[in-house]
GUKOLBA-705262 format. One record per residue (C-alpha): y, x, z; residue number from 1. Coordinates in steps of 0.02 Angstrom, whole numbers, always signed. Example, Ala and Ser with C-alpha at 12.3 -4.5 7.8 and 13.67 -1.06 7.14 Angstrom:
% GUKOLBA-705262
@north=-225&east=+615&up=+390&num=1
@north=-53&east=+684&up=+357&num=2
//
This chain:
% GUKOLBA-705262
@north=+1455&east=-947&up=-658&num=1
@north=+1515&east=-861&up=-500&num=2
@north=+1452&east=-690&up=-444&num=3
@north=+1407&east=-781&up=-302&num=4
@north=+1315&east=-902&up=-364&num=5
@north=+1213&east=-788&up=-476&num=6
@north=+1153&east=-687&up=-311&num=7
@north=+1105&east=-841&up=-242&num=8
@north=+1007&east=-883&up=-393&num=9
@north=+915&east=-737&up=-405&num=10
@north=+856&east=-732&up=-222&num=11
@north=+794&east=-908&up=-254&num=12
@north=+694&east=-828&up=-398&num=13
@north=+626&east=-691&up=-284&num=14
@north=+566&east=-837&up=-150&num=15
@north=+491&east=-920&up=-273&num=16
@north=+389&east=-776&up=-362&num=17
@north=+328&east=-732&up=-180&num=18
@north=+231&east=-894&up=-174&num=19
@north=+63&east=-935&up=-211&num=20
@north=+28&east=-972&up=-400&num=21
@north=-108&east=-1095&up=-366&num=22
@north=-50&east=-1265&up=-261&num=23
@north=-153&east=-1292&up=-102&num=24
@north=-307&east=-1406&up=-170&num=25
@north=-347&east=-1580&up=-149&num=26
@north=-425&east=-1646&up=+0&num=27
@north=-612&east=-1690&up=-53&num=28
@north=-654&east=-1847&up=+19&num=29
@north=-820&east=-1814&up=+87&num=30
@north=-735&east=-1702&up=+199&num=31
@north=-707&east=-1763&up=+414&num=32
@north=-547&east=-1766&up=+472&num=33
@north=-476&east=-1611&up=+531&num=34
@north=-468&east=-1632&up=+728&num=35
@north=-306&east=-1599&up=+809&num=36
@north=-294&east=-1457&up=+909&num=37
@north=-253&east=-1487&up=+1087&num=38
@north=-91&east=-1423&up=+1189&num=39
@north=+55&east=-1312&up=+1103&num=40
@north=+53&east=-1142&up=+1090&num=41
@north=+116&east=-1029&up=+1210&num=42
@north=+285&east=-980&up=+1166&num=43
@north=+283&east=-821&up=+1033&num=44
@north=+301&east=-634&up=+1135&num=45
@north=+419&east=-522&up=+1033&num=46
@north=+397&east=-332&up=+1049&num=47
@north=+589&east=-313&up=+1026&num=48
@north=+631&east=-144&up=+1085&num=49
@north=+805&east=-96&up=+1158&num=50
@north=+957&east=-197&up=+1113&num=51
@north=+1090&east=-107&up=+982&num=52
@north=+1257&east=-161&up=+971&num=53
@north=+1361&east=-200&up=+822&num=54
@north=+1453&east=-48&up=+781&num=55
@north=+1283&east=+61&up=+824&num=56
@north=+1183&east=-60&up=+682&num=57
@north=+1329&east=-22&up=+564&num=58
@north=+1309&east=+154&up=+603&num=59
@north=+1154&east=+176&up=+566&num=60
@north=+1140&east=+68&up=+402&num=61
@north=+1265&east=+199&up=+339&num=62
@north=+1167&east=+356&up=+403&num=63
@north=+1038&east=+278&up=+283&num=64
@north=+1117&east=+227&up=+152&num=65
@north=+1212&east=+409&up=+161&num=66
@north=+1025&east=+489&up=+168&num=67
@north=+969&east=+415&up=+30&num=68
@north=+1109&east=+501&up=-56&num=69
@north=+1101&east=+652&up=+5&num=70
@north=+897&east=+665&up=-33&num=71
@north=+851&east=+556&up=-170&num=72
@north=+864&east=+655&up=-332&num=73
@north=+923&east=+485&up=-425&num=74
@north=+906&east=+327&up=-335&num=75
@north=+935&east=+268&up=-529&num=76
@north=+767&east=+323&up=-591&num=77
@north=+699&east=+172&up=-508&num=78
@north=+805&east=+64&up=-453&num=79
@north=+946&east=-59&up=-505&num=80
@north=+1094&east=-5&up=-444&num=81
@north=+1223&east=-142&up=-441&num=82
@north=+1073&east=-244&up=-374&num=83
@north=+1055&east=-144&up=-242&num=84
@north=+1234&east=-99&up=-205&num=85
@north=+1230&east=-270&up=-193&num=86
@north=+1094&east=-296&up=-79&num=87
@north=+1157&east=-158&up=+43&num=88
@north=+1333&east=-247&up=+70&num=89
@north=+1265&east=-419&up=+93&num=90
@north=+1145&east=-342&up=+211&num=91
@north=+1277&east=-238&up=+299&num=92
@north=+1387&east=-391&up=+336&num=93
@north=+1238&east=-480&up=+414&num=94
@north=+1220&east=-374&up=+557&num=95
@north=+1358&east=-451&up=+645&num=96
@north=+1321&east=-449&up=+824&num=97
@north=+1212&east=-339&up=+955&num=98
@north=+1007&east=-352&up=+896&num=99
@north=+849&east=-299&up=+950&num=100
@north=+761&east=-150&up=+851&num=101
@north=+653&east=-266&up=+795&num=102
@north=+795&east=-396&up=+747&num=103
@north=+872&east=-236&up=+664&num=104
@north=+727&east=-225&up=+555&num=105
@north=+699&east=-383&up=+502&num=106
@north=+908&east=-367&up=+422&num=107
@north=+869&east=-199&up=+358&num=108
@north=+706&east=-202&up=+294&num=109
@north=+752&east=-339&up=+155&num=110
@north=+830&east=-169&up=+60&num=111
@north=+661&east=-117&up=+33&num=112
@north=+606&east=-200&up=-108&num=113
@north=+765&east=-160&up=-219&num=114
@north=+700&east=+21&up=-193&num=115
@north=+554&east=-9&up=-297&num=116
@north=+450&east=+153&up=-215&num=117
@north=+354&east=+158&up=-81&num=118
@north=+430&east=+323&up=-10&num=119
@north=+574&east=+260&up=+17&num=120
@north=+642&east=+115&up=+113&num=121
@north=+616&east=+77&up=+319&num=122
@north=+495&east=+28&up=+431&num=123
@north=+472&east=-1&up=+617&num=124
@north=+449&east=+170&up=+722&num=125
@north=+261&east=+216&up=+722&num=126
@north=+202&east=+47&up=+703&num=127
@north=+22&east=+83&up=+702&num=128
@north=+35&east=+180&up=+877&num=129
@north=+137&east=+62&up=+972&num=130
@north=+35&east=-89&up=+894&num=131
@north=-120&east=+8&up=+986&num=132
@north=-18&east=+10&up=+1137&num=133
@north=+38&east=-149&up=+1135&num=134
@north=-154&east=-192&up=+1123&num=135
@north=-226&east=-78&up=+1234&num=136
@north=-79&east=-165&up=+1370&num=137
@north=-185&east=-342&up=+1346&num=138
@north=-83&east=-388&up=+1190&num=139
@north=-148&east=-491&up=+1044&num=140
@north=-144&east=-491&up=+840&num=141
@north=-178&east=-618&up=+704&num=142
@north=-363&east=-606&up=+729&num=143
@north=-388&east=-615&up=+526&num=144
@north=-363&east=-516&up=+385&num=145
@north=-308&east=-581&up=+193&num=146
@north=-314&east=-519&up=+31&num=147
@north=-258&east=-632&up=-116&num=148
@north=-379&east=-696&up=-251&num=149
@north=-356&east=-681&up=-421&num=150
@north=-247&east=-858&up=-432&num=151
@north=-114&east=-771&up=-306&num=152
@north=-181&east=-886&up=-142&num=153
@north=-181&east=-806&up=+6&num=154
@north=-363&east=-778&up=+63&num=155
@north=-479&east=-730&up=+225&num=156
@north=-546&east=-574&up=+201&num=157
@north=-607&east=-520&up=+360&num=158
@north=-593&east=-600&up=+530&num=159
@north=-628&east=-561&up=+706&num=160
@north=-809&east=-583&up=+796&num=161
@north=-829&east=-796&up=+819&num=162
@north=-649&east=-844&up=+753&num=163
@north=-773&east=-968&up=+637&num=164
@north=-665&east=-937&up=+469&num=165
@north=-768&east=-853&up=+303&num=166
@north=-721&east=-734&up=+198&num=167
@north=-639&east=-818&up=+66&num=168
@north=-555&east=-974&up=+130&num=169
@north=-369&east=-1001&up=+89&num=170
@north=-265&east=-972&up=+212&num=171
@north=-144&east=-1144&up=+232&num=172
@north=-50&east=-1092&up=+376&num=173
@north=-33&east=-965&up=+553&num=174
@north=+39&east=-1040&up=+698&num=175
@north=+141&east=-1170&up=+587&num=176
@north=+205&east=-1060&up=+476&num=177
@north=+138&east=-1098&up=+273&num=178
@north=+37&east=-947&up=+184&num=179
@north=+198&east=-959&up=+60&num=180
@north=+328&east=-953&up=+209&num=181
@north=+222&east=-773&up=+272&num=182
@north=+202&east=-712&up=+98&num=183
@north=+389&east=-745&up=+39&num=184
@north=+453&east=-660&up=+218&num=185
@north=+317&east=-535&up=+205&num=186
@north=+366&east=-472&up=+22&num=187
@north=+545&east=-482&up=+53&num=188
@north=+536&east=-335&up=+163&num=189
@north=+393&east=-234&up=+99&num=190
@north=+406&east=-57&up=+30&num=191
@north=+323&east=-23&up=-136&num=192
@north=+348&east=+26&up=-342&num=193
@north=+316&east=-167&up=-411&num=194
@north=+278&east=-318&up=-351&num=195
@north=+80&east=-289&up=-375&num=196
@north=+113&east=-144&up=-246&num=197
@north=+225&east=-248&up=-125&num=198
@north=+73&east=-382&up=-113&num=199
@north=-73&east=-247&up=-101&num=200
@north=+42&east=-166&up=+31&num=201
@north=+64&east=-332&up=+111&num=202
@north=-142&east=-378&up=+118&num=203
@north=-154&east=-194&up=+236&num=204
@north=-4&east=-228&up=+321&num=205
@north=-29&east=-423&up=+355&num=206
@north=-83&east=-398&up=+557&num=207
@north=+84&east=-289&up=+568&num=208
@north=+215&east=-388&up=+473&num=209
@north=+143&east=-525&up=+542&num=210
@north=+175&east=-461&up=+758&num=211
@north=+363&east=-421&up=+698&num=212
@north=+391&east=-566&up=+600&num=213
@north=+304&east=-712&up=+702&num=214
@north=+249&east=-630&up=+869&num=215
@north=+97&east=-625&up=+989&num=216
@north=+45&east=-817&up=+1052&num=217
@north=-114&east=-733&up=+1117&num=218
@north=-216&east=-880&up=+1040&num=219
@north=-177&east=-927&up=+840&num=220
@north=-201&east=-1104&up=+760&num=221
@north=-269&east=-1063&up=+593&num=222
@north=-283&east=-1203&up=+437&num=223
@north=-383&east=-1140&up=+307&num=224
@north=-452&east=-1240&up=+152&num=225
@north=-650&east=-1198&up=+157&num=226
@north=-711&east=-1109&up=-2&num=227
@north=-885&east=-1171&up=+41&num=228
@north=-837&east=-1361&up=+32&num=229
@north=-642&east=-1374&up=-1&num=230
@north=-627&east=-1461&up=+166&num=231
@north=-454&east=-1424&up=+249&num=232
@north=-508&east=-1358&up=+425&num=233
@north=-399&east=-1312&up=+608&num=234
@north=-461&east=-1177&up=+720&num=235
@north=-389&east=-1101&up=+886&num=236
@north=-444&east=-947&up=+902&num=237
@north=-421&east=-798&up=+1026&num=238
@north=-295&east=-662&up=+929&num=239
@north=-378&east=-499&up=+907&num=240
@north=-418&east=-367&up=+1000&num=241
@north=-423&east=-207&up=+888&num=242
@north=-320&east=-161&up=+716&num=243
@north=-388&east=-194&up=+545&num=244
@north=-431&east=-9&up=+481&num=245
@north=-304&east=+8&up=+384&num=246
@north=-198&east=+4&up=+520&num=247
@north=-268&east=+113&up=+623&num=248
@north=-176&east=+271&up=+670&num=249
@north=-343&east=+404&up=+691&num=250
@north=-453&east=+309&up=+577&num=251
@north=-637&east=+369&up=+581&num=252
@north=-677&east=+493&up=+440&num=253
@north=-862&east=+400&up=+400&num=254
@north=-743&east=+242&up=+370&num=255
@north=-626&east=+344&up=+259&num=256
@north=-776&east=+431&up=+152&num=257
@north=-945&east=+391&up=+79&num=258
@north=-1062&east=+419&up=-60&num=259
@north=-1224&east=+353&up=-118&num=260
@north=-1335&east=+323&up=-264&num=261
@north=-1310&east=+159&up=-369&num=262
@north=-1478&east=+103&up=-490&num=263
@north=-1483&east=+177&up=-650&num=264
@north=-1433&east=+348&up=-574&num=265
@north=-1257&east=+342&up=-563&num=266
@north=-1184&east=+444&up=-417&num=267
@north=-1045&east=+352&up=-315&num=268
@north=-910&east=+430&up=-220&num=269
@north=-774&east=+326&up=-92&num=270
@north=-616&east=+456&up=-60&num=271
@north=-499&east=+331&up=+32&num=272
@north=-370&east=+475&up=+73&num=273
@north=-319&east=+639&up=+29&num=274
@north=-224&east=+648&up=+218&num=275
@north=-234&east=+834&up=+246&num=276
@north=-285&east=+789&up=+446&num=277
@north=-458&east=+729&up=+362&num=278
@north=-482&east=+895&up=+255&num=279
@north=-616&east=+973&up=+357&num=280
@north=-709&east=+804&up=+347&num=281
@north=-672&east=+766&up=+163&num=282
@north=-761&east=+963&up=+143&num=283
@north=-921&east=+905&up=+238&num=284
@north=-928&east=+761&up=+125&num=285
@north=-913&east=+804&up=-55&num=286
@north=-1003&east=+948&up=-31&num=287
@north=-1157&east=+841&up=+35&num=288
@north=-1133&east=+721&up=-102&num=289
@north=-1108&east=+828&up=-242&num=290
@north=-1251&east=+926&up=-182&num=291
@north=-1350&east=+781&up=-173&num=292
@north=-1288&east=+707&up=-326&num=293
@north=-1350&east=+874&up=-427&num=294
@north=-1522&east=+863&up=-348&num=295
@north=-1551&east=+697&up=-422&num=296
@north=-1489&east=+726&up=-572&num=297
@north=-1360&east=+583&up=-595&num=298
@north=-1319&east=+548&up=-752&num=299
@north=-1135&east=+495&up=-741&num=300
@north=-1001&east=+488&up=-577&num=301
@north=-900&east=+345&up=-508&num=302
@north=-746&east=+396&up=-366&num=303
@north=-688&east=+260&up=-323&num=304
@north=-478&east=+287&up=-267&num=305
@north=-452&east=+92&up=-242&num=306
@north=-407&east=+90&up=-66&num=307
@north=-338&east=+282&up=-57&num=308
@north=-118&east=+275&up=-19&num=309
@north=-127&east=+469&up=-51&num=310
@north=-79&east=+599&up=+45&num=311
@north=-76&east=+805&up=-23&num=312
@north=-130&east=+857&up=-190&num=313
@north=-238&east=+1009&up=-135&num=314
@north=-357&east=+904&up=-90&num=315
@north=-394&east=+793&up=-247&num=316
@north=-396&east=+973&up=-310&num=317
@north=-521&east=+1055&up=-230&num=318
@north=-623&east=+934&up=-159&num=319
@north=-649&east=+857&up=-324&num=320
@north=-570&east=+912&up=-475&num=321
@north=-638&east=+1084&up=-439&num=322
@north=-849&east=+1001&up=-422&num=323
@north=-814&east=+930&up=-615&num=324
@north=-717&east=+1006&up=-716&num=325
@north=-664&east=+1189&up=-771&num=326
@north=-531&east=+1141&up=-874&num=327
@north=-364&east=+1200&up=-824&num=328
@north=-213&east=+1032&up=-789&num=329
@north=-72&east=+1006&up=-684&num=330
@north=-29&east=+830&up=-634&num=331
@north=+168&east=+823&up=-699&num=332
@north=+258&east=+896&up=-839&num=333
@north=+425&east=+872&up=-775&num=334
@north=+520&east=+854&up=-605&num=335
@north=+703&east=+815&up=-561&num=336
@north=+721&east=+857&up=-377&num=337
@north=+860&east=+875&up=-230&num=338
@north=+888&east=+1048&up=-139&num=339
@north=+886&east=+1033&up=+50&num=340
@north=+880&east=+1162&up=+171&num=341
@north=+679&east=+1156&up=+179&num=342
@north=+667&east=+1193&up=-8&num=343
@north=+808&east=+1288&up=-48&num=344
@north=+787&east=+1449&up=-115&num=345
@north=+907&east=+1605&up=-109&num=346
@north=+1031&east=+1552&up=-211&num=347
@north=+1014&east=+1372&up=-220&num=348
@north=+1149&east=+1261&up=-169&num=349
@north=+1097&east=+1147&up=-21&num=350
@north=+1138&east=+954&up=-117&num=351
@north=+1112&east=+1014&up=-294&num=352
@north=+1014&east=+946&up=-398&num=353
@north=+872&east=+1050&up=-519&num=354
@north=+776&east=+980&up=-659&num=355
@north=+665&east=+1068&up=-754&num=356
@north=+489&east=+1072&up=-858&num=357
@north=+345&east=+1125&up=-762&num=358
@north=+205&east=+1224&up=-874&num=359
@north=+110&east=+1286&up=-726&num=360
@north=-101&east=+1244&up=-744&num=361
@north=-235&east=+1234&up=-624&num=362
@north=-403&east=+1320&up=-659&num=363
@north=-566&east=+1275&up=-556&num=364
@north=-657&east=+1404&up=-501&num=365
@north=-768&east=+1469&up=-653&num=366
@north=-956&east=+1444&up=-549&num=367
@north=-982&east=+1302&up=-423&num=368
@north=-1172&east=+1293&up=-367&num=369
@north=-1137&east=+1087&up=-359&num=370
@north=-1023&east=+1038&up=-507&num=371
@north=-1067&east=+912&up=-615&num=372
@north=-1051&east=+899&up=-778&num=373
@north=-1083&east=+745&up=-828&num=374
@north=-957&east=+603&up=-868&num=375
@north=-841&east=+540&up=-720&num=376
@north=-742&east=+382&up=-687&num=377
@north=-599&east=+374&up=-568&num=378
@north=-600&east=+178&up=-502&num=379
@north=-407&east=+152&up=-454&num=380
@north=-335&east=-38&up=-382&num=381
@north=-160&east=-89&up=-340&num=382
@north=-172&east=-5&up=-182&num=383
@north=-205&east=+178&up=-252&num=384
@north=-14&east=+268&up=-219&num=385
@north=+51&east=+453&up=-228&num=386
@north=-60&east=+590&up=-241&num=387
@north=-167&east=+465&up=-279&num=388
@north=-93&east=+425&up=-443&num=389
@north=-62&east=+624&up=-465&num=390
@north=-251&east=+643&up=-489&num=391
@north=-280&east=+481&up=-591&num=392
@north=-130&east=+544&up=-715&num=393
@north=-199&east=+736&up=-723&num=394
@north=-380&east=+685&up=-748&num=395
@north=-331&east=+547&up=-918&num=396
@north=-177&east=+660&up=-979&num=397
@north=-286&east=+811&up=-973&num=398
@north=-462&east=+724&up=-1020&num=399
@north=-560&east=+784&up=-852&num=400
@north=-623&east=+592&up=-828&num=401
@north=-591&east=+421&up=-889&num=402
@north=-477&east=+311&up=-770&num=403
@north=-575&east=+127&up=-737&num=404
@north=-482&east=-50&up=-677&num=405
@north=-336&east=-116&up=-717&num=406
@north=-161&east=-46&up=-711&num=407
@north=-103&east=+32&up=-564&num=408
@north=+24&east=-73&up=-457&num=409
@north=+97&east=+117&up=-445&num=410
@north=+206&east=+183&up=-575&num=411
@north=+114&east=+315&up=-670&num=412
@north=+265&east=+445&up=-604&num=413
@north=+278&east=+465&up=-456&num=414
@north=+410&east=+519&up=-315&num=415
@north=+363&east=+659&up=-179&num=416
@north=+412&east=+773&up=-36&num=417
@north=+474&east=+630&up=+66&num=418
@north=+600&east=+663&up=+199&num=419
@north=+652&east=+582&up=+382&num=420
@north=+823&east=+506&up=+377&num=421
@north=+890&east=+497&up=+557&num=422
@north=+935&east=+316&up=+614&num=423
@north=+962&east=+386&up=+816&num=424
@north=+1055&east=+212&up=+877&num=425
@north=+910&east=+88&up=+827&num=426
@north=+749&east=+207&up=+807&num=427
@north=+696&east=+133&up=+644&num=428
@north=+610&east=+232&up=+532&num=429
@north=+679&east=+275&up=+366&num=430
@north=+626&east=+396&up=+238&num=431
@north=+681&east=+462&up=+53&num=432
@north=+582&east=+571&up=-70&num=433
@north=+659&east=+705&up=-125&num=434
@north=+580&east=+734&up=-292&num=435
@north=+543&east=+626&up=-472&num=436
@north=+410&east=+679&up=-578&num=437
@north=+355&east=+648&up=-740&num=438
@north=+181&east=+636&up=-798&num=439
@north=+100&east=+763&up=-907&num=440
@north=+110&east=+644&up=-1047&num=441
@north=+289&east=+622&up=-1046&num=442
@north=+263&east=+446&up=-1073&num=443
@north=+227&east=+283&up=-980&num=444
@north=+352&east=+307&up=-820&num=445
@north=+391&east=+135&up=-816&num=446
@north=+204&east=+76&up=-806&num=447
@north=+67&east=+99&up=-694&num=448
@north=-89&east=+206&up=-758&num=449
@north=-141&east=+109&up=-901&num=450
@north=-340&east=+120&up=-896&num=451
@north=-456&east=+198&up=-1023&num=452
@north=-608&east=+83&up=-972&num=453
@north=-525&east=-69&up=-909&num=454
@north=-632&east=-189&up=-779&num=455
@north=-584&east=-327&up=-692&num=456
@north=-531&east=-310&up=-508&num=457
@north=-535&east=-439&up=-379&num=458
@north=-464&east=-401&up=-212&num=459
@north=-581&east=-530&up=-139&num=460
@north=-756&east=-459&up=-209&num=461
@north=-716&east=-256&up=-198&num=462
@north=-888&east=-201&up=-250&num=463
@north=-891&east=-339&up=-388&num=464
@north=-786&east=-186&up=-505&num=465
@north=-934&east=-46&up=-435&num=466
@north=-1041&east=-153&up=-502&num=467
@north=-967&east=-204&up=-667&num=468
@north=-897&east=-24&up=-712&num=469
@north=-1098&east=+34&up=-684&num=470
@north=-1166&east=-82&up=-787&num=471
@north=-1033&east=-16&up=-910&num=472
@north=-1086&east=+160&up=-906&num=473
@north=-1272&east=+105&up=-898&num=474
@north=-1248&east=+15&up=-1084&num=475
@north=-1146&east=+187&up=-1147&num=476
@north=-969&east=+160&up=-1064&num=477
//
């Protein structure tokens, strides 16, 4: 069997993975006819950008493949490197005439998922402020957001005010295009450790992948399959006016953070980023509910991580490691890291590369008026990523808290101190971490964070796990 046809083979098998597991139901036959939906579309508007020519594409697909060189510690650690050799020159000889950025990206950004981390790869310039420009100039987006369920169908999960779909029917098909057409494109081009991460990534990112992929047609022809009745049903709806808020550049802080009570006096916590922009915020709040949570007298914690892509360590620390625990931990054991210019010391060689064990520990303050010391669950889901999985891997390695779910989509060590590469011809953003580490374990790098309490999640039903992982600690965890 030819090289050839062995590349061609395996890109078939990626396709095919990227589809839904579950085939679309049967019609039921109580249900009306769908009605056709009158007139065609506008035709699709493309935010494009400015046009590149051939040798500036080229140019820049080297300054990133060179930057990931020069950064990345060991593009090895996780990836396949005759697979993606292999991927970079058939992508390279693809970009064969003068595109658009946007065209640019769509060639590029198939690299992405041979990276297998989601600090590395590229992505369109500031997507989420120039989609809120392009809105804010009268534009439009897919006025519905998806998550899959549990059989791998692509599902409503949100939708915008009278676009008359429900939260949970199956998405058949945008504008034409099939739910397993979107989600093989879609995946093909997004960033992220495993496949589990590439489709949580794709559920937040659908409205954006989505405007580069398919464009604007101001009004969208939805088919969805009902979940209330399984009746196959066609809607024309306005596109939306506003991002979902995950794609929001300044999203609001009370969005980001909240805390409450559940029955049975279990304290609940929501931390859906450590982003150091949101410290002073993240303060106000676990200091309230920590407070709060001490006055009662809760018997046991839940933080829930699910939905937090990271952001900087010193804020898992502080803002909740140090209201819990006094134990001293470090979140990594190990790291293998590049020397630039920003983290070179005196006598370090700028492009060298340093490995060493890291023994350094962490000790929480001695007295805090509001800690509690009771036991605590960290809730993580496919979407929890970087410094995320730095505080899910210190608090089970070190015994601070049990971890609750199932295993992260993330691998369990984690990449960091990511870098800008320069692409100056088409704009596109690319990026590289510059350090590996290794857990405090040693052990599991090629897994997610396995969990110590495991509960079913369902992407669909998000406080379905709250609930379950409660009544879990309420009969004795």
């Amino acid at each position: 069997m030819t090289r050839r046809l062995l590349r061609l083979l395996a890109g078939l098998v990626v396709s095919l993975a990227a589809l839904p597991a579950a085939a679309e139901p049967a019609s039921n036959a109580a249900c009306p006819g769908p009605s056709a939906l009158q007139g065609a579309l506008p035709p699709a508007r493309f935010d494009d950008g400015p046009v590149i020519s051939q040798p500036d594409l080229v140019a820049d697909f080297d300054a990133w493949m060179a930057g990931m060189r020069a950064l990345n510690p060991d593009l090895s650690i996780r990836s396949d490197m005759p697979r993606l050799t292999d991927a970079a020159a058939r992508i390279r000889s693809e970009l064969d005439r003068p595109m658009s950025r946007r065209e640019a990206w769509l060639h590029f950004a198939k690299l992405n998922p041979y990276l297998h981390d989601a600090h590395a790869g590229v992505q369109m310039p500031d997507y989420r402020g120039a989609l809120e420009a392009y809105l804010k100039a009268g534009g439009r987006v897919v006025p519905i957001e998806v998550r899959f369920a549990p059989d791998r169908s692509l599902r409503v999960f949100t939708a915008a005010s009278g676009v008359g779909v429900e939260r949970g029917d199956q998405v058949v098909s945008i504008n034409g295009h099939s739910a397993g057409q979107m989600v093989a494109a879609m995946m093909s081009r997004s960033i992220g450790d495993t496949r589990g991460f590439q489709r949580a990534f794709l559920e937040r990112r659908f409205a954006m992948l989505f405007h580069y992929l398919y464009g604007d047609t101001g009004r969208y022809d939805l088919v969805v399959r009902a979940a209330r009745n399984n009746c196959l049903v066609r809607i024309r709806a306005p596109g939306g006016t506003t991002l979902p808020e995950a794609l929001q550049s300044r999203p609001d802080a009370q969005e980001l953070f909240g805390w409450r009570v559940l029955p049975g006096d279990i304290g609940y916590l929501r931390v859906d980023a450590f982003d150091p922009g949101q410290k002073a915020a993240l303060d106000q709040v676990t200091q309230t509910a920590f407070a709060a949570f001490k006055a009662r007298g809760v018997r046991a914690l839940i933080i829930d991580v699910r939905e937090n892509g990271g952001g900087d360590d010193p804020l898992w620390q502080q803002d909740l490691v140090n209201h819990f625990t006094t134990k001293p931990y470090v979140q990594l054991s190990h790291y293998v890291t590049r020397v630039t210019k920003d983290n070179a010391g005196p006598n370090d060689v700028v492009g060298s590369i340093q490995s060493s064990d890291y023994d350094k520990r962490f000790t929480p303050p001695p007295v805090d008026p509001i800690r509690f010391d009771g036991p605590v669950y960290i809730l993580g889901g496919p979407y929890s990523y970087s410094a995320t999985i730095q505080f899910l891997v210190a608090a089970q390695d070190f015994g601070l808290a049990k971890i609750a779910g199932e295993e992260t989509a993330a691998f369990s060590c984690q990449t960091g101190q990511v870098k800008r590469i320069d692409l100056p011809r088409t704009g596109l953003s690319a990026s590289s971490p510059v350090i590996a580490y290794t857990r405090p374990s040693g052990r599991g790098c090629r897994r997610g964070v396995i969990p110590d309490v495991p509960i079913p999640l369902n992407e669909m039903r998000p406080e379905a796990a709250v609930s379950a992982l409660a009544a879990r600690i309420g009969r004795g965890g």
